[in-house]
C-alpha positions in Angstrom: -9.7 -11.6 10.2 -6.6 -9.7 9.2 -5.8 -8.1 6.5 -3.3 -6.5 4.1 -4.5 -3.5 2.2 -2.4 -2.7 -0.4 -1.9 1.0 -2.1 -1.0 1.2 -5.9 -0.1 5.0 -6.4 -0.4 6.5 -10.4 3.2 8.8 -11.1 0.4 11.8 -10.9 -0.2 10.1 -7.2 3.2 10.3 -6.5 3.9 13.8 -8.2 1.4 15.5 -5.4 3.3 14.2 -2.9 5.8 16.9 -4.0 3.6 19.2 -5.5 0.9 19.2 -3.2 2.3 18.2 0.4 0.1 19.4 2.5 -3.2 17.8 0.5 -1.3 14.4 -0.4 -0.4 14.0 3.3 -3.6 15.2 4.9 -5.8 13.2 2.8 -3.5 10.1 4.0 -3.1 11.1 7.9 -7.0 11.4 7.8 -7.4 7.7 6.8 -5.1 6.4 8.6 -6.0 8.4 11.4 -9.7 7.0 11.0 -8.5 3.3 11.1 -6.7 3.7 13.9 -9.6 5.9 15.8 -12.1 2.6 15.1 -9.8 0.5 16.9 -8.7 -1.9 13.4 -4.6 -0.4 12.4 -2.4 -3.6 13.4 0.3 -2.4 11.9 1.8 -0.9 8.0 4.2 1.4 6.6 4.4 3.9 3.5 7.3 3.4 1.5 9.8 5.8 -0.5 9.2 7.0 -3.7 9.4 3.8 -6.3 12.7 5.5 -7.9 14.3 4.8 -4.3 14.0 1.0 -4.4 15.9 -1.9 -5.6 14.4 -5.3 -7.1 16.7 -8.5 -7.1 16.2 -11.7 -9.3 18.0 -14.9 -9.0 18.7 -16.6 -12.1 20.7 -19.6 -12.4 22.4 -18.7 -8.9 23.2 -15.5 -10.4 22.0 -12.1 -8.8 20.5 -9.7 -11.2 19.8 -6.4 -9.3 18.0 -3.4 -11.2 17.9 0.2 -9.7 14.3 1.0 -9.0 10.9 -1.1 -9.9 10.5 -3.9 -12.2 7.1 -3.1 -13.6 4.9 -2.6 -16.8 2.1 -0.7 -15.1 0.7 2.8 -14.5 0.4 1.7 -10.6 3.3 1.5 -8.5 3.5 0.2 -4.8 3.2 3.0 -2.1 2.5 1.1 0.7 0.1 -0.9 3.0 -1.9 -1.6 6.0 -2.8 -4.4 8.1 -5.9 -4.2 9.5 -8.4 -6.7 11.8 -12.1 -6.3 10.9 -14.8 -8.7 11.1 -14.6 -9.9 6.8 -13.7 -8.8 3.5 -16.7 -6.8 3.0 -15.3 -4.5 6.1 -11.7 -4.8 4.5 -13.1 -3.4 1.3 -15.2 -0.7 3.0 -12.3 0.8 4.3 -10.0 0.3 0.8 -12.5 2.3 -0.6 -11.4 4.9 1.8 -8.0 5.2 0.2 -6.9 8.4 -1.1 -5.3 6.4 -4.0 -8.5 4.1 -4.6 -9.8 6.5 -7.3 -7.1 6.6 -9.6 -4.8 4.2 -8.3 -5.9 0.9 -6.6 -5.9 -1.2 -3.3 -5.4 -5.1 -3.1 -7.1 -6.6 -0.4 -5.4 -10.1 0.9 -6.2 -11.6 3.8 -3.3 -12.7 5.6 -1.6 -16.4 6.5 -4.0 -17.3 9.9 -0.8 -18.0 12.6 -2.1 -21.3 13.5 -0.8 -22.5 9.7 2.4 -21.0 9.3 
């Protein structure tokens, strides 16, 4: 089964990134690094700090677009993987893993099987 793990950073998540470079990124490259080493990455991508992106509505035809995230939460989207393991207990074995998993969190969706789509 595949599927998408995704990483909800805290600002203080984020912040280390700058502050703490070297720690922020190692703890990352080591995870990642361990899902691709057991043979389960299929694909992902980090994004850009949240300030960096753009959300668009459509309302009544019309295009509403706001500088940076749309949200009421302390999490903010940092990224996600897909992986292929064997079931959801696997997939939640290695969110668990996640250097953002203890102050942050990490959804875990399994993703539209290509025979339906």
């Amino acid at each position: 089964m595949q599927f998408a793990l995704i990483y909800y950073q805290t600002a203080a998540d984020f912040a280390r990134e700058q502050s703490e470079p070297e720690a922020y990124w190692g703890a990352w490259s080591a995870y990642m690094g361990a899902m691709g080493a057991a043979g389960i990455m299929r694909g992902g991508a980090g994004l850009m700090q949240p300030p960096t992106a753009t959300t668009l509505r459509i309302k009544a035809g019309e295009w509403q677009v706001e500088d940076g995230p749309f949200a009421d939460t302390k999490e903010m989207l940092g990224g996600m993987a897909l992986i292929e393991v064997e079931d959801l207990d696997a997939a939640l074995a290695w969110a668990a893993r996640a250097p953002c998993v203890v102050d942050g969190s990490v959804e875990v969706r399994p993703t539209i099987p290509p025979d339906l789509v």
